[in-house]
C-alpha positions in Angstrom: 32.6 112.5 -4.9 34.9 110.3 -3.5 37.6 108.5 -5.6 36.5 104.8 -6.2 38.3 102.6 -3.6 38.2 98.5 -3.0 35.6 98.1 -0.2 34.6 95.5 1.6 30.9 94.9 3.0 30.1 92.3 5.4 26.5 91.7 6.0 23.2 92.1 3.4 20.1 92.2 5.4 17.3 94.3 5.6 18.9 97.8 5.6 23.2 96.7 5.0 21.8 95.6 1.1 20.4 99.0 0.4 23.7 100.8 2.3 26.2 98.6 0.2 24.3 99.3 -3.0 24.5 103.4 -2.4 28.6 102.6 -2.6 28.2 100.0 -5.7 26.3 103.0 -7.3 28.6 105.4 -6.4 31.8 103.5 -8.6 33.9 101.4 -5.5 34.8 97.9 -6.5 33.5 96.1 -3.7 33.8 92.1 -2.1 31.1 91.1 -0.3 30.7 88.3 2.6 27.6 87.6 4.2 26.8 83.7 6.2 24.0 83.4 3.4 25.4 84.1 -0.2 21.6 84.2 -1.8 20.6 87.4 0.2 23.8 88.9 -2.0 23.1 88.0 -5.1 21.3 90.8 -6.2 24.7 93.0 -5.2 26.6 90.2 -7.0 24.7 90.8 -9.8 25.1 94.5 -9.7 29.2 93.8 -9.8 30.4 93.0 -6.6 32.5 90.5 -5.8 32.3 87.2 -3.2 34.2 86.5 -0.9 34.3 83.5 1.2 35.3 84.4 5.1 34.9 88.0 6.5 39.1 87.8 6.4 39.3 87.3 2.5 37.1 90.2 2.0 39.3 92.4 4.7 42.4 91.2 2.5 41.0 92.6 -0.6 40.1 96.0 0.5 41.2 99.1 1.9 38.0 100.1 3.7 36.0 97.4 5.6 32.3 98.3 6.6 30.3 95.7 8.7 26.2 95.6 9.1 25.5 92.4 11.5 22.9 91.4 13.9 24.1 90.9 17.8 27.2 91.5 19.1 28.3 88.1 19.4 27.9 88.4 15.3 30.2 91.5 15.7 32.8 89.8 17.7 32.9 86.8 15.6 33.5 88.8 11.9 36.0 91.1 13.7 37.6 88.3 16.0 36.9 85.4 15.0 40.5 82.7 13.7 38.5 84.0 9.6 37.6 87.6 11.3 38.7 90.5 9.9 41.6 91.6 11.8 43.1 88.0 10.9 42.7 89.3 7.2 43.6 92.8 7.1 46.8 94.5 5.8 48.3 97.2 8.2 46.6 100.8 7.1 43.2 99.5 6.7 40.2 100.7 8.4 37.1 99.0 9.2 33.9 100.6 9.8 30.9 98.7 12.1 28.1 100.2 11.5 26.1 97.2 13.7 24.4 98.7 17.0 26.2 96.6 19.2 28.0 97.0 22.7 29.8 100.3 23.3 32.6 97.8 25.4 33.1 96.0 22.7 33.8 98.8 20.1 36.4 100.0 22.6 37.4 96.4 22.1 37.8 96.0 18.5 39.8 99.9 18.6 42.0 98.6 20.6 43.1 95.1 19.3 43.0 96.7 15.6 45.6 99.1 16.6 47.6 96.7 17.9 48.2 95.4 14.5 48.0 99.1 12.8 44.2 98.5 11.2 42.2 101.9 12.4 38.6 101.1 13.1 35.9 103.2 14.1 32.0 102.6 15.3 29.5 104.3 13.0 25.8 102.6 13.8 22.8 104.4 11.8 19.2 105.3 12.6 16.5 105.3 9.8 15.7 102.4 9.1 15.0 100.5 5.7 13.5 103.9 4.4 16.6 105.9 5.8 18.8 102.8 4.3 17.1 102.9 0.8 17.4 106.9 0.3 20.4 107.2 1.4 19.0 109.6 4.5 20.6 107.6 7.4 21.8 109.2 10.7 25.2 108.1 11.5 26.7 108.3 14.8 30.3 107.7 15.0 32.8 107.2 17.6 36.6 107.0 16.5 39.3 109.0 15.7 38.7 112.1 13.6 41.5 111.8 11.2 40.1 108.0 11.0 36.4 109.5 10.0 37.8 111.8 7.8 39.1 109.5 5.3 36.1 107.5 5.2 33.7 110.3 5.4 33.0 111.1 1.5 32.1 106.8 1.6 29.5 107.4 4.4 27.8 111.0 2.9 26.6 107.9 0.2 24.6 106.1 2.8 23.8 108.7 5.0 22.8 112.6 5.4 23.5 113.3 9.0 26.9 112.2 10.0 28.4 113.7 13.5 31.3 112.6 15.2 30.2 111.7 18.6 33.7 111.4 21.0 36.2 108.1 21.0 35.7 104.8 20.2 32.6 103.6 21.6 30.7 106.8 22.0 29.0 106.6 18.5 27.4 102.9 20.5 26.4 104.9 23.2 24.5 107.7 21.1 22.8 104.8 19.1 21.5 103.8 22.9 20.1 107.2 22.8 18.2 107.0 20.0 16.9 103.3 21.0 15.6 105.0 24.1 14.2 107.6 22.5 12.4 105.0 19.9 11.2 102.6 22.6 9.3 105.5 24.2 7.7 107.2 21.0 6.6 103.5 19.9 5.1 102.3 22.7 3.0 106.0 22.5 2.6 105.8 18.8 1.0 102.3 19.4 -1.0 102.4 22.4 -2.9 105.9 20.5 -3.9 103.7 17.8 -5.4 101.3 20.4 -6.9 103.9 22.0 -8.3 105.8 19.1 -9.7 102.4 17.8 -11.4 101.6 20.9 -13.1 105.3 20.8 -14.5 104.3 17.4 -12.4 107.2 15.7 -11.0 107.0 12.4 -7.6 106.2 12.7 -6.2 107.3 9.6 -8.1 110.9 10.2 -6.6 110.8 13.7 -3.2 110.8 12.3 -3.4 113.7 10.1 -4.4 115.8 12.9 -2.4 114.7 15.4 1.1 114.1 13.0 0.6 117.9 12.5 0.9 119.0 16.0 3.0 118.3 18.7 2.7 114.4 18.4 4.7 114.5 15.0 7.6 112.2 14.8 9.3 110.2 12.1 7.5 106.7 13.8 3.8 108.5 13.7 4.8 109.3 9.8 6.5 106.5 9.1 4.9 103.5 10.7 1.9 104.2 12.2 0.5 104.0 8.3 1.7 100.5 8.5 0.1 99.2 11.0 -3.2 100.4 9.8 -2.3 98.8 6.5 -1.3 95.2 8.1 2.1 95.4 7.0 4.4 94.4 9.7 7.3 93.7 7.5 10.9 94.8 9.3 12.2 98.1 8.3 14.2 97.1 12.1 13.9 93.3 13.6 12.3 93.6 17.0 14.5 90.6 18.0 17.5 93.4 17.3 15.5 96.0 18.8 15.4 93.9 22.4 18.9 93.5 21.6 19.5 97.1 22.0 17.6 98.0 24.8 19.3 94.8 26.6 22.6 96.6 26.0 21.0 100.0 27.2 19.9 98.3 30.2 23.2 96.7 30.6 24.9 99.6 31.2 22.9 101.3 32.8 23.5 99.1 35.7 27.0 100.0 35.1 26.3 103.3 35.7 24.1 102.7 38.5 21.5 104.9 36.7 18.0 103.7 36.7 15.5 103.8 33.6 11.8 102.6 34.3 10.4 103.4 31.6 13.0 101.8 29.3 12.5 98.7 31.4 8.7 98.7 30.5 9.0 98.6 27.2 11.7 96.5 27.2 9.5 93.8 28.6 6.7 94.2 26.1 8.9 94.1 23.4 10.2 90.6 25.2 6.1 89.8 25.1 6.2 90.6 21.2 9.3 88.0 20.7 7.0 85.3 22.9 4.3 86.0 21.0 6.6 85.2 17.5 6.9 88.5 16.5 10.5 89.0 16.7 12.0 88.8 12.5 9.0 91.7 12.4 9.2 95.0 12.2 9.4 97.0 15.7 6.2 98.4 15.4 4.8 94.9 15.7 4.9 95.9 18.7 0.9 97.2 18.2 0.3 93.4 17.8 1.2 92.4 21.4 -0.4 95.3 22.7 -3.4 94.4 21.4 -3.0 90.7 22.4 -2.5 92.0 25.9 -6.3 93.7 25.6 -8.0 90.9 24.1 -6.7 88.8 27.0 -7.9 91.2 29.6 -11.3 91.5 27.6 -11.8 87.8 27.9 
């Protein structure tokens, strides 16, 4: 176990409350920032500490993790005239754990050397479940002698932790992975549509077809949801099109072309017009079926 340390977490949302928690738990003295103090107080409660700019919090710890939204959130709380490199002491590291743009982590590395603060890109993939049990994948991109001091701190939050390449590259294997999801969901949904439309029953469907070759963490995980109604966010579509936006992005920098990552990318946009964005990305079954009823009436 790692000795306790003074951390820093910036950002309580839907999975960064459960990933701070895993470090309160664990013994570190931690300050907290977030833009809205209420979703902390259950951490402040718990012991941590408040403070009031994402530089304050940097100036009071040794190790800085960050869990935002977009990357103009990112670029603000590491930039930004109260940002964290305006805060924090020389020897620091800071750890973004946001899925943001793979430029910009490059970014960050480099100005936070400039003033001898080490920082590395770590984003995660599990979701609210992964975030509770402390089961997260973490892909990081940095320097290895940077992600060894912090690694006992992220074996709390996560189990698989791999160090991907340089600054940036632990951005671009999050991309993977939102690829990889945006496919699986789109199939994951559109088989319940189909199977409903058959007149099967859909939860019997699933236990055949979760045992085969179809099995996947979103057939298992979320699938069950959306049978049950519950389209609360374990992942905010609004952050999922954020993602595949960045995908996209640079994918036209690489002049490599994705269609079917484009598709889905659109009906996930259809999902956000449809107000479905602050739910979870397998609301995604709800525009889906929008789309039918229209082409039914």
């Amino acid at each position: 176990m790692a000795e306790p340390q003074k951390l820093a977490w910036i950002g309580t949302g839907v999975m960064g409350a459960s990933m701070c928690g895993h470090l309160l738990d664990a013994g570190h003295q931690v300050v907290i920032y977030t833009r809205t103090k209420a979703r902390a107080e259950p951490l402040l409660a718990r012991g941590a500490e408040w403070a009031d700019s994402p530089a304050q919090a940097a100036a009071r710890a040794d190790v800085v993790f960050t869990m935002v939204g977009m990357p103009s959130d990112v670029r603000e709380v590491y930039l930004g005239d109260d940002g964290i490199l305006a805060g924090a002491r020389p020897g620091t590291i800071a750890v973004d754990m946001t899925s943001t743009s793979p430029s910009l982590a490059v970014e960050i590395y480099e100005r936070a050397r400039e003033r001898g603060i080490a920082t590395i890109d770590a984003p995660v993939s599990g979701g609210d479940v992964g975030a509770r049990n402390a089961t997260l994948s973490i892909m990081v991109g940095g320097d290895a002698d940077t992600i060894a001091r912090v690694q006992p701190l992220l074996e709390r939050m996560g189990r698989t932790i791999i160090h991907q390449g340089p600054a940036g590259a632990g951005q671009h294997t999050k991309l993977c992975n939102q690829i990889v999801i945006a496919g699986t969901m789109v199939g994951v949904c559109e088989s319940l549509l189909y199977g409903r439309r058959a007149g099967l029953d859909l939860r019997t469907m699933l236990q055949s077809i979760s045992g085969g070759a179809a099995a996947c963490w979103t057939l298992s995980n979320l699938a069950p949801r959306v049978l049950d109604g519950n389209f609360d966010p374990g992942f905010f579509i609004d952050h999922f099109v954020k993602d595949m936006g960045i995908a996209l992005e640079e994918c036209r920098r690489m002049n490599l072309k994705l269609p079917g990552l484009t598709l889905v990318h659109s009906l996930y946009q259809r999902a956000q017009q449809l107000g479905h964005g602050r739910k979870g990305t397998h609301a995604l079954f709800l525009a889906l079926d929008e789309m039918n009823r229209e082409t039914a009436g």
